[in-house]
C-alpha positions, 0 to 999 in steps of 0.5 A: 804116351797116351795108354795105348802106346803105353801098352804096346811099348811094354808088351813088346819090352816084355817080350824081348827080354832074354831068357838069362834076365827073364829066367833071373827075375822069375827066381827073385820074384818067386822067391820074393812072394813065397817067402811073404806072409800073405802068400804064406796064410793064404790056402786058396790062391789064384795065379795064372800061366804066363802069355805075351811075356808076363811073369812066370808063376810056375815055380810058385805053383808049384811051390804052393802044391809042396805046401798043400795049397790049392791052386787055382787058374782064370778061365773065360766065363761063357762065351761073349761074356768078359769074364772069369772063372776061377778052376782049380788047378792040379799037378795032373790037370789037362789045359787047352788054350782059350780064344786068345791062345792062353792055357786053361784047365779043361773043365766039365761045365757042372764043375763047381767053380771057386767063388771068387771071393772065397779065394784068399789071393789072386796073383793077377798080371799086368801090362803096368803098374804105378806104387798107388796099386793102380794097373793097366791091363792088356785092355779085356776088362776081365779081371775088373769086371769079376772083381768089380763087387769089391768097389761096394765092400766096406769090411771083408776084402778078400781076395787080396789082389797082388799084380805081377810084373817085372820092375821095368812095367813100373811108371810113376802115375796112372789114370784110372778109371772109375771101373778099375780095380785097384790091387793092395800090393804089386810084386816084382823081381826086387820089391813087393810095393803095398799100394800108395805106401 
């Protein structure tokens, strides 16, 4: 299957899953990264609301409120330039769906925005992923492009970037590219696998 296919193919299992096992795995999964240590020291986090079947973070996020984390979500930059903003994202925030029918927080344009690598975290989907931390994305080139100053780090590495994703989006080996960013951990439903261990 070459990545197009590949992408098809998990989307579409992605969005069959029925409720029982998707509702299940949220639980796990959620349960999983709140009760990890990264997800415990971090303060500023990125997550995201979930589209085209991805993992559902709500619960987290709410869970990182009760903890007095802030929160924030991945919104489009202006407009014919692939990539994002980080908003903070609060109890009472109003949302509107972007282009591709994804919920952002409605935001004035001089709100100041989270530098990105002052987030502590960033809970990042995916549409597969392999144990090395490499991940196929739904094909946008967002996340990469934002988080593309990381390639040219040598000591300070924050964000850590954790993909998310049900176990079944796990396939051994995957071709990167010289632009792709890989992430330091994935967390599913049953594991949390740090990359190339």
């Amino acid at each position: 299957m070459d990545t197009k296919q590949l992408r098809q193919h998990i989307r579409q299992q992605r969005r069959e899953l029925d409720i029982q096992s998707r509702n299940e795995a949220v639980l796990q999964l959620c349960e999983r990264i709140a009760n990890n240590k990264l997800f415990k020291q971090s303060q500023h986090i990125a997550m995201y609301l979930p589209n085209d079947g991805e993992m559902d973070l709500r619960l987290l996020i709410e869970h990182a409120w009760e903890q007095n984390k802030t929160c924030y979500l991945p919104v489009l930059a202006e407009p014919n330039v692939k990539r994002l903003w980080f908003i903070p994202y609060y109890p009472d925030s109003k949302l509107r769906n972007n282009k591709f029918g994804i919920p952002e927080p409605v935001h004035p344009r001089k709100m100041r925005m989270r530098k990105t690598l002052t987030l502590d975290l960033i809970l990042m989907p995916l549409v597969a992923f392999d144990p090395q931390g490499n991940r196929i994305g739904m094909g946008g080139g967002f996340y990469d492009r934002t988080l593309a100053f990381l390639r040219t780090r040598q000591h300070w590495h924050k964000p850590n970037l954790v993909g998310v994703a049900y176990e079944f989006q796990k396939i051994a080996k995957i071709s990167c590219n010289p632009w792709d960013i890989p992430l330091q951990a994935i967390a599913t439903e049953n594991n949390i696998y740090l990359a190339g261990q």
